[in-house]
C-alpha positions as CSV (number, residue, x, y, z in Angstrom):
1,X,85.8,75.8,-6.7
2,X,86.7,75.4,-2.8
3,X,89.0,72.5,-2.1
4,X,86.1,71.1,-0.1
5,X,83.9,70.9,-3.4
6,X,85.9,69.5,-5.2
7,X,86.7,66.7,-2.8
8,X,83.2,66.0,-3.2
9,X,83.6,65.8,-7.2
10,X,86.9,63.4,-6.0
11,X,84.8,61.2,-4.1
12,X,82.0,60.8,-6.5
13,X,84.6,60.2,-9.3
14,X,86.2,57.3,-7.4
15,X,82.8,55.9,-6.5
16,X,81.7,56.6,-10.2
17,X,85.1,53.9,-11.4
18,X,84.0,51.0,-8.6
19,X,80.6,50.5,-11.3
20,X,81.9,51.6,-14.4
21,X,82.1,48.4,-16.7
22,X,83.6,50.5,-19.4
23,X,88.0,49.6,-18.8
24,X,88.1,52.9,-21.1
25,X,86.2,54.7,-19.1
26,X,87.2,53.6,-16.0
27,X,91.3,54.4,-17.0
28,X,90.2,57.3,-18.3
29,X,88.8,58.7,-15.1
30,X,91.4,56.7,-12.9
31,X,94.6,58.8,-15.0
32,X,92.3,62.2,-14.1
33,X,92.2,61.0,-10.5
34,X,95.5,60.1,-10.1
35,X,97.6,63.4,-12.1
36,X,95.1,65.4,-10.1
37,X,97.3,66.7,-7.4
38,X,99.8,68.0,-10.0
39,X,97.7,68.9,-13.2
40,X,95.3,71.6,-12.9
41,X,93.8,70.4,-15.9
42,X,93.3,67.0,-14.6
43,X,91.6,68.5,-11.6
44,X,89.2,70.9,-13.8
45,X,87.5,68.3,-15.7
46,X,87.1,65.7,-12.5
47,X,84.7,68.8,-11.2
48,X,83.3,69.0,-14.8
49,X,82.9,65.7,-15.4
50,X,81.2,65.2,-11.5
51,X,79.6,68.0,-10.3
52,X,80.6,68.5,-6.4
53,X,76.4,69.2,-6.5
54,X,75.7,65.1,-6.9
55,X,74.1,66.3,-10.8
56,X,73.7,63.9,-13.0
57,X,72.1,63.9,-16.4
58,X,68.3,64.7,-16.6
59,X,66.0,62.8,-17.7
60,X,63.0,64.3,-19.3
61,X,59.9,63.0,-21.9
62,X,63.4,63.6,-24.7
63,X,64.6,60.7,-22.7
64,X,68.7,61.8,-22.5
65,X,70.8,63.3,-25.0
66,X,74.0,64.5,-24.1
67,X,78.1,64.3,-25.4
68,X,79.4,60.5,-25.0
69,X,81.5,61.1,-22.2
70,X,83.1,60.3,-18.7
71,X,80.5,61.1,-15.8
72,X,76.7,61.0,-14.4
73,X,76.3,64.2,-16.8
74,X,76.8,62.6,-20.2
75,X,76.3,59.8,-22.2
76,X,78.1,56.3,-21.2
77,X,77.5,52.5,-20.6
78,X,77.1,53.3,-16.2
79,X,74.5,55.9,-17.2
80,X,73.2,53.7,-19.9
81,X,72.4,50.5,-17.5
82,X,71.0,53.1,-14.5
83,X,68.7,54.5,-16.9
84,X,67.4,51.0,-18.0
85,X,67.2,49.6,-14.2
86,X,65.2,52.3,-13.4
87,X,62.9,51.7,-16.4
88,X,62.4,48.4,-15.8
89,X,61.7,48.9,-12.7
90,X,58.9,51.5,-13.2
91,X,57.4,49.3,-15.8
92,X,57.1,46.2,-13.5
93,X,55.4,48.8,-11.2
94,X,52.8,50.2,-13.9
95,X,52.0,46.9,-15.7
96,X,52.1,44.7,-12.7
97,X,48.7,43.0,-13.4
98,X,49.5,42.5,-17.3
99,X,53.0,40.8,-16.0
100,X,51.0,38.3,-13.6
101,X,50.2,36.9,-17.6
102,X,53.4,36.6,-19.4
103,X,56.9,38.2,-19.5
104,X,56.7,41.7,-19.8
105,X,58.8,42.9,-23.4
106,X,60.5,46.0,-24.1
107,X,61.8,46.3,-28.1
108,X,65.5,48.3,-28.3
109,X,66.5,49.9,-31.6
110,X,69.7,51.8,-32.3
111,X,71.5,54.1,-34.7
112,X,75.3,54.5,-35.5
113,X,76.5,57.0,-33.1
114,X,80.3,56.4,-31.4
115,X,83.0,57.6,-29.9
116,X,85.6,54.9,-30.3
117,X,87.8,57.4,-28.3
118,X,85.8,55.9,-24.7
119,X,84.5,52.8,-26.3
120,X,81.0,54.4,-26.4
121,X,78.7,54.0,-28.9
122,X,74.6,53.6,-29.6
123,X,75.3,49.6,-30.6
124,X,77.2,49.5,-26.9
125,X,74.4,51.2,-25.4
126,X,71.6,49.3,-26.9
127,X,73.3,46.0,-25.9
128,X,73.7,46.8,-22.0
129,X,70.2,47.9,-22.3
130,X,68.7,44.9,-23.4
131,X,71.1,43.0,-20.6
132,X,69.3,45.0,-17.9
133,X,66.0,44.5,-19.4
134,X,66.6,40.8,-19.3
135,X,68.1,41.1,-16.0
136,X,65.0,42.6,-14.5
137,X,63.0,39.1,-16.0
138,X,61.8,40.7,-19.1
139,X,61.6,39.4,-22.9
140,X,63.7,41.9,-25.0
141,X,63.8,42.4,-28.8
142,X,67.0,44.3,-29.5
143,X,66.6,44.7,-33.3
144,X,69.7,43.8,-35.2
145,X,71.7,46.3,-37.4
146,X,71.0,49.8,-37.1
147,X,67.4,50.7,-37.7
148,X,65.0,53.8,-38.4
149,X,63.1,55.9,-35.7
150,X,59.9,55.1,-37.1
151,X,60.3,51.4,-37.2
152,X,61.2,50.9,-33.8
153,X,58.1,52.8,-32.9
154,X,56.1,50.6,-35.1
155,X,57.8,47.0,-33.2
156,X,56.2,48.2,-30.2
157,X,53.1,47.8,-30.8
158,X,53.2,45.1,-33.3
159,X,54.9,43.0,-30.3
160,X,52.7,44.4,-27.0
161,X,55.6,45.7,-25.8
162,X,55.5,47.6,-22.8
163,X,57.9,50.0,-23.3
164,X,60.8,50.7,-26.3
165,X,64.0,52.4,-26.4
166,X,65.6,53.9,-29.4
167,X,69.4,55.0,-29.2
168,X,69.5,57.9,-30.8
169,X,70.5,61.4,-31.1
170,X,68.5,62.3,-34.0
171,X,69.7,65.5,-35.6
172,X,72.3,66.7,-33.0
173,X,76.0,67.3,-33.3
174,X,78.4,64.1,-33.9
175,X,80.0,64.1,-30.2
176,X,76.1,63.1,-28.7
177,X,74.5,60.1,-28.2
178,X,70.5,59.3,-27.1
179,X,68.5,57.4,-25.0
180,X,64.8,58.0,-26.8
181,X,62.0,56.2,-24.9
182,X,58.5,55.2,-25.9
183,X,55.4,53.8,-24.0
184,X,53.2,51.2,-24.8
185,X,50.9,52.7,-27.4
186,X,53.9,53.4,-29.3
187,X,54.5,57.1,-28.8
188,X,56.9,58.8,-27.3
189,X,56.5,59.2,-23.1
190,X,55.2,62.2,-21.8
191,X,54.6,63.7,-18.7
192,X,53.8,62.5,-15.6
193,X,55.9,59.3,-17.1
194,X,59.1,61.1,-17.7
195,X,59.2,63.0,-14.2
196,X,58.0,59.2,-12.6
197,X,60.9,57.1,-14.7
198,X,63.4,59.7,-13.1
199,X,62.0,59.2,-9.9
200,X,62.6,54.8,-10.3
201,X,66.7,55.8,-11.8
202,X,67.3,57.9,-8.6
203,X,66.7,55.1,-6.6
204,X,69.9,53.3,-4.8
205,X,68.3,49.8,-6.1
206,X,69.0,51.2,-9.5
207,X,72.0,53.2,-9.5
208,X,74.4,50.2,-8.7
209,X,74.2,47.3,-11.2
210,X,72.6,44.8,-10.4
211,X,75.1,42.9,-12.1
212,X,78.4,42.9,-13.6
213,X,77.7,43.8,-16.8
214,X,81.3,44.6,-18.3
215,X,82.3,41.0,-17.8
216,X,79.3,39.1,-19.3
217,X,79.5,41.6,-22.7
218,X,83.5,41.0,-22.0
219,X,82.9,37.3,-22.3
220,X,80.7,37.6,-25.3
221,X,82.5,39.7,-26.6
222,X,85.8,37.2,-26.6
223,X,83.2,34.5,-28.2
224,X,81.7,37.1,-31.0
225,X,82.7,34.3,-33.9
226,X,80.1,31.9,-32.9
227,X,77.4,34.5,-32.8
228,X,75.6,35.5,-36.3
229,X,73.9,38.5,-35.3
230,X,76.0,41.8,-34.8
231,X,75.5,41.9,-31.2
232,X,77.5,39.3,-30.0
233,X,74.1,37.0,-29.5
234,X,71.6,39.6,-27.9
235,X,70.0,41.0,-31.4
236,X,67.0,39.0,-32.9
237,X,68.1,39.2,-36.4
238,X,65.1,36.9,-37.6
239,X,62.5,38.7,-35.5
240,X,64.3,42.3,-36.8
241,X,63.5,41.0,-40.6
242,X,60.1,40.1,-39.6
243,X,59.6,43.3,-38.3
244,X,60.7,45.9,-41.2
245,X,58.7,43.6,-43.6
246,X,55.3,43.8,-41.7
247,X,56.3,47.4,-41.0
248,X,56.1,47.7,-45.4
249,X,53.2,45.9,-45.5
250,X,51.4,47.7,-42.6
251,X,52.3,51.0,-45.5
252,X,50.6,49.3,-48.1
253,X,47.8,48.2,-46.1
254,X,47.0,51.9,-44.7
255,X,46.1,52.7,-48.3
256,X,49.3,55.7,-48.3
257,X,50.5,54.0,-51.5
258,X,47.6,55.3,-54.2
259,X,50.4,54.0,-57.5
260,X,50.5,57.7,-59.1
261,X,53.3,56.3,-61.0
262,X,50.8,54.1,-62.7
263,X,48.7,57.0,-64.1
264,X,51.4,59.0,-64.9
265,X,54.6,57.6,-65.2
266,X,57.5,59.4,-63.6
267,X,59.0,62.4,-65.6
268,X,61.6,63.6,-63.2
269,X,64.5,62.1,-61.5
270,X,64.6,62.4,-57.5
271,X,67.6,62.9,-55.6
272,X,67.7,61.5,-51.9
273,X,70.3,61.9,-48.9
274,X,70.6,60.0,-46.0
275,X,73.0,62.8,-43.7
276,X,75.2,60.1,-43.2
277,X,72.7,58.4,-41.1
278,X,70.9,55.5,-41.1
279,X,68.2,56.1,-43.8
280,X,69.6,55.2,-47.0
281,X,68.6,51.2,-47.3
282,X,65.4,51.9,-45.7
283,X,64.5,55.1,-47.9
284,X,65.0,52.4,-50.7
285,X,62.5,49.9,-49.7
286,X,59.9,53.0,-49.2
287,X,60.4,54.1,-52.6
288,X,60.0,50.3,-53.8
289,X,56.7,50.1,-51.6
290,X,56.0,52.9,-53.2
291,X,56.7,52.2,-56.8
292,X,59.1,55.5,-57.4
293,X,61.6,55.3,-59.7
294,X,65.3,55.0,-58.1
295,X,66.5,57.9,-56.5
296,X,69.9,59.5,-57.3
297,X,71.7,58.9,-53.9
298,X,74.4,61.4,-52.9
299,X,77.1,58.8,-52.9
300,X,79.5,61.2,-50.0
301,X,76.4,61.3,-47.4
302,X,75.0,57.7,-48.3
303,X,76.8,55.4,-46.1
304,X,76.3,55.8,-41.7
305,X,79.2,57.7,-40.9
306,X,79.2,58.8,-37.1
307,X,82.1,61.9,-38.1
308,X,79.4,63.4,-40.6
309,X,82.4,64.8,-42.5
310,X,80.4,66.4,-44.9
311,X,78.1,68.2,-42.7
312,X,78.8,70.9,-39.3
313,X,75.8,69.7,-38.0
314,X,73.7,66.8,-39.5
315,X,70.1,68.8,-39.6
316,X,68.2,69.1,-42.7
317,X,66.6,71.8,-41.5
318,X,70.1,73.9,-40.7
319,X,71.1,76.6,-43.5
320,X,73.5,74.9,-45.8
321,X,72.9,71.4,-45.1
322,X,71.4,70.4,-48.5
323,X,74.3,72.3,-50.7
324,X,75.9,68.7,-51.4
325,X,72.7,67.4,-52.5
326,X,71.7,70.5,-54.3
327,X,75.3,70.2,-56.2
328,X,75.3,66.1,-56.7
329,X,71.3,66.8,-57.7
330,X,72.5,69.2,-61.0
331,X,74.8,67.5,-62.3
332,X,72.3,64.5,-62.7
333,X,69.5,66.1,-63.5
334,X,67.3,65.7,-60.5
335,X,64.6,68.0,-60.3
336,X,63.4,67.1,-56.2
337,X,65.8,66.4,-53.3
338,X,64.3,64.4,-50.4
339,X,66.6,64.3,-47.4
340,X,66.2,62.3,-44.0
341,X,67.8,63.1,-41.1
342,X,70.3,60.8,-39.3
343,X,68.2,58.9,-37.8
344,X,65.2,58.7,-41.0
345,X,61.9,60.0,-38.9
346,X,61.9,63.5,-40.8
347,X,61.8,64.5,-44.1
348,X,63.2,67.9,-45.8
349,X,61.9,68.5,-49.7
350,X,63.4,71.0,-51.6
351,X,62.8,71.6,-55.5
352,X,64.6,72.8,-58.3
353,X,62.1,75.3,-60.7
354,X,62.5,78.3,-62.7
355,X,66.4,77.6,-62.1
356,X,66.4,78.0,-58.7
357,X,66.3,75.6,-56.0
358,X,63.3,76.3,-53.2
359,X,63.8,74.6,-49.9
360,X,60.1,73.8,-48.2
361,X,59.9,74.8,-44.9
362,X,57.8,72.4,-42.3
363,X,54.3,74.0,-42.3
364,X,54.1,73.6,-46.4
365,X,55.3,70.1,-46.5
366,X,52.7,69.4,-44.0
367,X,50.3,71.3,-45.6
368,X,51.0,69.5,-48.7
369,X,51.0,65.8,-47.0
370,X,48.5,66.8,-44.8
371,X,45.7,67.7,-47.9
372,X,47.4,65.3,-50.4
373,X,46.0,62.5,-47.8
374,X,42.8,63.9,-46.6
375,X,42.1,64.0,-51.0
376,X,43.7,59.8,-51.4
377,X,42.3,58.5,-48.7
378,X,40.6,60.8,-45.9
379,X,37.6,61.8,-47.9
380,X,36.0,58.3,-48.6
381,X,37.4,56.0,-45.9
382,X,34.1,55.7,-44.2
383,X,35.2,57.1,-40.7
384,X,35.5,60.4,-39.2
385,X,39.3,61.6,-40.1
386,X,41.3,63.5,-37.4
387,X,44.5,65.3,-37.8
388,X,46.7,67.2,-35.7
389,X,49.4,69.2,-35.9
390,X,52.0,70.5,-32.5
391,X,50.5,74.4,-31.3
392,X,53.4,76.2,-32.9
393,X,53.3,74.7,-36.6
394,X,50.9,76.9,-38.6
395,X,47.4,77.4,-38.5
396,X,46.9,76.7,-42.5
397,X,46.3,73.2,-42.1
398,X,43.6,73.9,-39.4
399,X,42.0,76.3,-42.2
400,X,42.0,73.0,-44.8
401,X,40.0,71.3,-42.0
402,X,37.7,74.1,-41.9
403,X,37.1,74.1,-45.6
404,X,37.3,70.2,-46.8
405,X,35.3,68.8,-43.3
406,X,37.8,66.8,-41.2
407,X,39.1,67.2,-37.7
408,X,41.9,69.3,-36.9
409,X,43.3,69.9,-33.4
410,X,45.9,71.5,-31.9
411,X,48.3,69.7,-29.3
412,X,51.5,71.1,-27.3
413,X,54.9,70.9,-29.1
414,X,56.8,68.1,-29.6
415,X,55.7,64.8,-31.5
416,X,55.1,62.7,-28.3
417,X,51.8,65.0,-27.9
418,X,51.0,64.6,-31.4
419,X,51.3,60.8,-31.3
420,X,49.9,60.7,-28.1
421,X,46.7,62.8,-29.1
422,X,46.4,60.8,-32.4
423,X,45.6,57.4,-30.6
424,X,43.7,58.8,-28.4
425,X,41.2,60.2,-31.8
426,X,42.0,56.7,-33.1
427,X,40.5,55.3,-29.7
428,X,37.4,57.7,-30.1
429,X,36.2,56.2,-33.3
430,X,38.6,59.2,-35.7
431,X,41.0,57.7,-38.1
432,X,44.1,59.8,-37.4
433,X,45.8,59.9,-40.4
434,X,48.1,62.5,-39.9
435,X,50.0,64.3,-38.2
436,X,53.2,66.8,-38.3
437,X,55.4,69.8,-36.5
438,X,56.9,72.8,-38.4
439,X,60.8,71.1,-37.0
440,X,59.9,68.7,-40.4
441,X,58.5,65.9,-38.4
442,X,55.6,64.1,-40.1
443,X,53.3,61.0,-39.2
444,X,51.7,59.9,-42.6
445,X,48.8,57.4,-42.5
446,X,48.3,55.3,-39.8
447,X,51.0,52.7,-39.1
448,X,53.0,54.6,-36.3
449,X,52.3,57.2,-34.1
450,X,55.5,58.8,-33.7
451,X,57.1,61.1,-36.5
452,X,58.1,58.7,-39.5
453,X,60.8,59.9,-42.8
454,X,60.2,57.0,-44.6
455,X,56.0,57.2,-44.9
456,X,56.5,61.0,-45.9
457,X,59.0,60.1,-48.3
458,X,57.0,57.8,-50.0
459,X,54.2,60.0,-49.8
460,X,55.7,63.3,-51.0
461,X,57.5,61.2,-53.9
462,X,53.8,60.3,-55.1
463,X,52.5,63.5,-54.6
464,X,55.0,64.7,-56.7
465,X,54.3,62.3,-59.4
466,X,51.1,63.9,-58.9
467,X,52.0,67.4,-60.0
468,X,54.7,66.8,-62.2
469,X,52.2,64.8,-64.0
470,X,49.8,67.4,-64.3
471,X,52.6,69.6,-65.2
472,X,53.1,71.6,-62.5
473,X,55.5,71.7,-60.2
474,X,55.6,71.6,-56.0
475,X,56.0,75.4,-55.4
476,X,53.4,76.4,-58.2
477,X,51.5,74.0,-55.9
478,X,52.1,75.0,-52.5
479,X,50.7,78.8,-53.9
480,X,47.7,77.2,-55.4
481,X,47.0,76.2,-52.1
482,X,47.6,79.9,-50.8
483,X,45.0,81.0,-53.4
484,X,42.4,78.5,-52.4
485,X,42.9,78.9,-48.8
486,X,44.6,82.5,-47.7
487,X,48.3,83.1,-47.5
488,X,50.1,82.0,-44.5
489,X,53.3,84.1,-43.7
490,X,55.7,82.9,-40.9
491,X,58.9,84.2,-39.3
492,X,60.4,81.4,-37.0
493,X,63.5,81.7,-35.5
494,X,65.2,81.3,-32.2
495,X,68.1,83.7,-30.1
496,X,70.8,82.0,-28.3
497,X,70.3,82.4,-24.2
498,X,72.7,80.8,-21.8
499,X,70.9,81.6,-18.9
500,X,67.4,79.6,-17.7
501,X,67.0,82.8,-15.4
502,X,66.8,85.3,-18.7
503,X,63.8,83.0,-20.1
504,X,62.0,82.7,-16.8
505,X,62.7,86.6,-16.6
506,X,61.2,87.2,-19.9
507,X,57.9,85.3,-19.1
508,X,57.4,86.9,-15.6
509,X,57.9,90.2,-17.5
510,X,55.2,89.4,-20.3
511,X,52.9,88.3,-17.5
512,X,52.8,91.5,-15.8
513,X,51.9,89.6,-12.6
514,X,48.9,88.6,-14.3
515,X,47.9,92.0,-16.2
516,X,48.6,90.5,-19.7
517,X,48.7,93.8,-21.7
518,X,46.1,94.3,-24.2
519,X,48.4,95.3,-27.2
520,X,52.0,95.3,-28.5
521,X,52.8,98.6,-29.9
522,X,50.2,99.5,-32.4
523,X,48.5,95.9,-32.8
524,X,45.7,95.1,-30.5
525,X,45.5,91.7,-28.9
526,X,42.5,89.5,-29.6
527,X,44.0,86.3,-27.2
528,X,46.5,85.5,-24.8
529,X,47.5,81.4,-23.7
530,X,50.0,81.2,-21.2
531,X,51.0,77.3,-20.8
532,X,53.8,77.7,-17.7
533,X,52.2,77.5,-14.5
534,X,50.1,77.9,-13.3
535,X,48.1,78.5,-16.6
536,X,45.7,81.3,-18.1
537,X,43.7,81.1,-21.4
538,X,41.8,84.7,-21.8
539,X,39.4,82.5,-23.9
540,X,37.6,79.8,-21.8
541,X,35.6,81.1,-19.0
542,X,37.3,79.8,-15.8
543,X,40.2,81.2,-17.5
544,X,42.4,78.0,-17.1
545,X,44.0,76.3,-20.7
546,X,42.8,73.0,-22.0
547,X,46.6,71.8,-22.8
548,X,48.4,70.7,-20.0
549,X,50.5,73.7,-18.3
550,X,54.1,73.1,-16.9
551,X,56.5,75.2,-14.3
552,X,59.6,73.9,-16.8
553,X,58.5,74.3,-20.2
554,X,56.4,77.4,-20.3
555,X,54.4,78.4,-23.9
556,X,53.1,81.8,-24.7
557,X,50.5,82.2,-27.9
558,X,49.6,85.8,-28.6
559,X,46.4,86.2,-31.0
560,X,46.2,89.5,-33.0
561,X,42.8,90.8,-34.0
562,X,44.7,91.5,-37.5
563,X,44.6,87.5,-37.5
564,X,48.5,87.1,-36.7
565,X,49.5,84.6,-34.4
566,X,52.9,84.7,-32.4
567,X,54.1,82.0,-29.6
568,X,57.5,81.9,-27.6
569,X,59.0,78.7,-25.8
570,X,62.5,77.9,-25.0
571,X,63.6,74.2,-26.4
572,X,64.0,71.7,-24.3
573,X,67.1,70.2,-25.7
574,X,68.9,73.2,-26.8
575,X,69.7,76.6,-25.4
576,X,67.1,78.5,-27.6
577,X,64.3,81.0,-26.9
578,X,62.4,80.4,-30.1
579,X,59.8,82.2,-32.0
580,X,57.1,81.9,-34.0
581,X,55.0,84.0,-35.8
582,X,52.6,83.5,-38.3
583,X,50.2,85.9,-40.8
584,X,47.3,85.3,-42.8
585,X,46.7,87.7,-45.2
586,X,43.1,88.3,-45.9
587,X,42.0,86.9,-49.6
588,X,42.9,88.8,-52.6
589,X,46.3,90.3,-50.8
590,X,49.2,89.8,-52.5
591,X,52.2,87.5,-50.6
592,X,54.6,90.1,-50.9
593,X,52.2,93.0,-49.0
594,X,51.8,90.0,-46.1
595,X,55.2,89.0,-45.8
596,X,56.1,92.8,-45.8
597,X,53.6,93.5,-43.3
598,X,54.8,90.3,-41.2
599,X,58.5,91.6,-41.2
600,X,57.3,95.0,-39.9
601,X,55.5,93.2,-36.9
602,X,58.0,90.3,-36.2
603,X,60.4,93.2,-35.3
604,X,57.9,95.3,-33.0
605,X,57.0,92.3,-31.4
606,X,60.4,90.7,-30.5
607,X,62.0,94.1,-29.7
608,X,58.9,94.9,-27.4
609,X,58.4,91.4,-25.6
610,X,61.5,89.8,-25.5
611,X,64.0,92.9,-25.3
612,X,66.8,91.5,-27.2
613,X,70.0,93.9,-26.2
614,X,68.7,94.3,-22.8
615,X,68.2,90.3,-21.7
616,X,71.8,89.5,-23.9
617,X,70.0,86.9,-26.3
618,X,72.3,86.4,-29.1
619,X,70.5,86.7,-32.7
620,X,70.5,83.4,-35.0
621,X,73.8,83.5,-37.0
């Protein structure tokens, strides 16, 4: 870096500590300033920490997620109050004529993330939040305690709330922190809100505080003793009880609870984990609600822990993740694990039979949910039922809608489409009652709209009450299903890539500068849907998709005529190219022949559209 660049990283970094309310912060960045001249070290992370570019964080329809650090880049209490100014701001803007009627409300919600390091943490965050939401002459519900995903999405509409914010970084590593925010209809934002929010934070008005927050949360902070609630006088402890009891209610009201235990009593002993997150009291009540039997708790994960000691990364999902549970669930017996993630809006199921244990992946729990309440409540509810399910999650479910006689659509990945598009049924006279994505994420019934590990626990639980009742078990299930409806085959995966250039390289080269080819080695194409901009679907007759398209987060679905389905995106929040691929096999052939025939593509297809060795992507270890 030039000595001109990085007085532009100085300057930013001493403008950066003159609105910092964070004294550990602030020192931290003041020591780096000051041993700069002398430490080379010192001086590197100033131009890490404030890009000589003026960079700060993005913020997208994720909201932000980034390491709790120093800087406009990562996650700290500055970046935490511009973030909410800007909000506010955009929100007095779009509900201007709703606000000439009453205080507009936003509801906060938070999880047990921290670095106490810096001082930084979700609680921290969620307080300074609701500070500049009251700041900006709103009402503000900061629920008290550390909460669930899918409940927070649930107080937002129960309250007409405008907007909500949930502090969470879900599933990633321990050193990051989140800023998740919802719209009014209780699903997560989407686009053009994201793009229009990060317009309001850019904004001078907004990146200065309007106040000085670090010495009114200072001053609190001194009187803590006289406060009963856990944030020093700012969380609505009574309102946050009121809350997670109509939110149980609002479960046994949607008809999701059908009492299998009743007609079949419960054989089998369930083991649950809650990552180390936030789940564990809340996974309780479900199963209560629900009228499970106790779960075996894994006793080293069941506590919020923000080191996650037991875990390299807290995913369900991740390869090795459930061993702890899979060992604790042996020696006591337990024949089902049901695991939440950090932050309790997904669900992974795995199941001990034939003396093995089978982890489900996504597609077959949803498949399973997905049927198990079309059969409970779908088919006689008097109303048209809709379900949905993200583009990239399989096409079996779509098949069951075929069959059974209910609505099935497609939407774009990620759950704030799938919400999204489920009220928007619900508003054209469908009952949504489900939706899911093949990352886990399911919305069972109808009492959010956002993905929800505490309905699909209950819900799975029952179903397996279900089966085991009719002695069976969950995987002779899942391939009673592949009987009835056709085997469905996938090979998801991802490759590492580094470089945004290689992806948008990749894409150009598939397009062909608008030539798609007609096959890939020795399989003929039946479809091609390009979602990055500016958009072509070979199937509709102007030749333009009917899903939004988008110059940043391009989607490619390739339709076989053999009936095999592939699609390539690169995640939004990671540095993934990922893949998915999926096969039906045609009725009467065996799972083995599809799943050999699958591998045998997967490889023709990857090696001849992506071009592994020659862009550098780094294979899945």
């Amino acid at each position: 870096m030039t000595t001109q660049s990085f007085e532009a990283s100085l300057q930013r970094a001493k403008e950066w500590i003159q609105f910092d309310p964070n004294q550990k912060t602030r020192n931290h960045i003041s020591a780096l300033i000051e041993t700069s001249n002398s430490d080379p070290k010192a001086k590197e992370e100033i131009e890490k920490l404030f890009p000589s570019d003026g960079s700060r964080i993005g913020f997208g329809t994720a909201g932000l997620r980034s390491a709790m650090k120093c800087g406009p880049k990562h996650m700290n209490d500055l970046v935490i109050i511009q973030t909410t100014q800007g909000i506010a701001r955009y929100c007095q803007q779009e509900f201007a004529e709703k606000a000439k009627d009453k205080k507009l409300l936003a509801v906060i919600g938070y999880d047990h993330r921290a670095n106490p390091d810096l001082d930084l943490s979700s609680k921290s965050f969620a307080i300074l939040a609701k500070m500049a939401f009251l700041e900006a002459g709103f009402d503000c519900v900061l629920l008290d305690g550390y909460i669930a995903t899918p409940i927070l999405a649930y107080a937002i509409t129960k309250l007409d709330a405008v907007c909500g914010v949930m502090v969470t970084a879900s599933h990633n590593p321990k050193d990051d922190a989140g800023f998740k925010v919802y719209w009014s209809n209780g699903c997560q934002i989407t686009s053009p809100t994201d793009s229009n929010i990060a317009d309001s934070i850019e904004k001078q008005e907004n990146l200065k505080p309007w106040v000085d927050y670090g010495s009114i949360l200072s001053s609190r902070m001194r009187d803590a003793s006289s406060y009963t609630d856990s944030c020093f006088g700012y969380g609505d402890t009574e309102q946050t009880e009121i809350i997670v009891e109509d939110y149980y209610a609002a479960v046994v009201g949607s008809g999701l609870v059908s009492n299998q235990s009743a007609k079949y009593g419960q054989n089998f002993k369930i083991c649950y984990t809650a990552m180390h997150g936030i789940g564990h009291k809340f996974a309780v009540k479900s199963s209560e609600v629900f009228n499970v039997a106790p779960f075996y708790s894994v006793p080293e994960q069941q506590e919020p822990n923000y080191s996650f000691p037991t875990v390299s990364f807290p995913n369900p999902e991740e390869d090795g993740a459930l061993d702890l549970a899979m060992k604790f669930a042996d020696e006591n017996g337990c024949t089902l694990i049901l695991a939440n993630d950090p932050d309790a809006d997904r669900l992974a199921v795995a199941e001990k039979s034939d003396g093995e244990w089978t982890t489900f992946h996504g597609d077959q729990i949803g498949v399973m949910l997905g049927l198990w309440i079309w059969d409970t409540i779908g088919k006689d509810c008097g109303k048209k039922v809709a379900m949905c399910a993200s583009t990239v999650s399989s096409k079996m479910l779509a098949t069951i809608a075929e069959a059974e006689g209910f609505y099935f659509e497609d939407t774009l990945t990620g759950f704030k489409w799938i919400g999204s598009r489920l009220v928007e049924l619900r508003n054209e006279g469908y009952r949504s009652l489900f939706g899911y994505e093949e990352a886990i994420g399911f919305c069972c019934g109808d009492v959010v709209s956002d993905k929800d590990g505490l309905t699909a626990l209950g819900t799975m639980s029952e179903l397996a009450i279900n089966v085991y009742g009719n002695g069976g078990t969950l995987k002779g299930h899942m391939q009673s299903l592949y009987d009835k409806y056709g085997e469905f085959c996938s090979n998801n995966g991802y490759y590492l890539c580094y470089d945004s250039k290689i992806v948008d390289k990749i894409f150009v080269d598939i397009r062909n500068g608008g030539q798609y080819m007609e096959t890939v080695g020795p399989y003929e194409i039946e479809s091609i849907r390009d979602l990055g901009y500016p958009g072509f679907d070979s199937t509709t007759a102007d030749k333009k998709p009917t899903l939004p398209v988008s110059k940043s987060s391009p989607m490619l679905t390739i339709r076989f005529k053999n009936g095999t389905v592939a699609q390539f995106r690169a995640s939004g929040t990671e540095p993934k190219f990922k893949y998915y691929i999926e096969m039906r096999g045609q009725p009467g052939v065996a799972r083995e022949v599809v799943k050999k025939d699958l591998e045998e593509m997967s490889k023709i297809i990857l090696e001849k559209l992506l071009h592994p060795k020659e862009n550098g992507l780094q294979s899945k270890l």
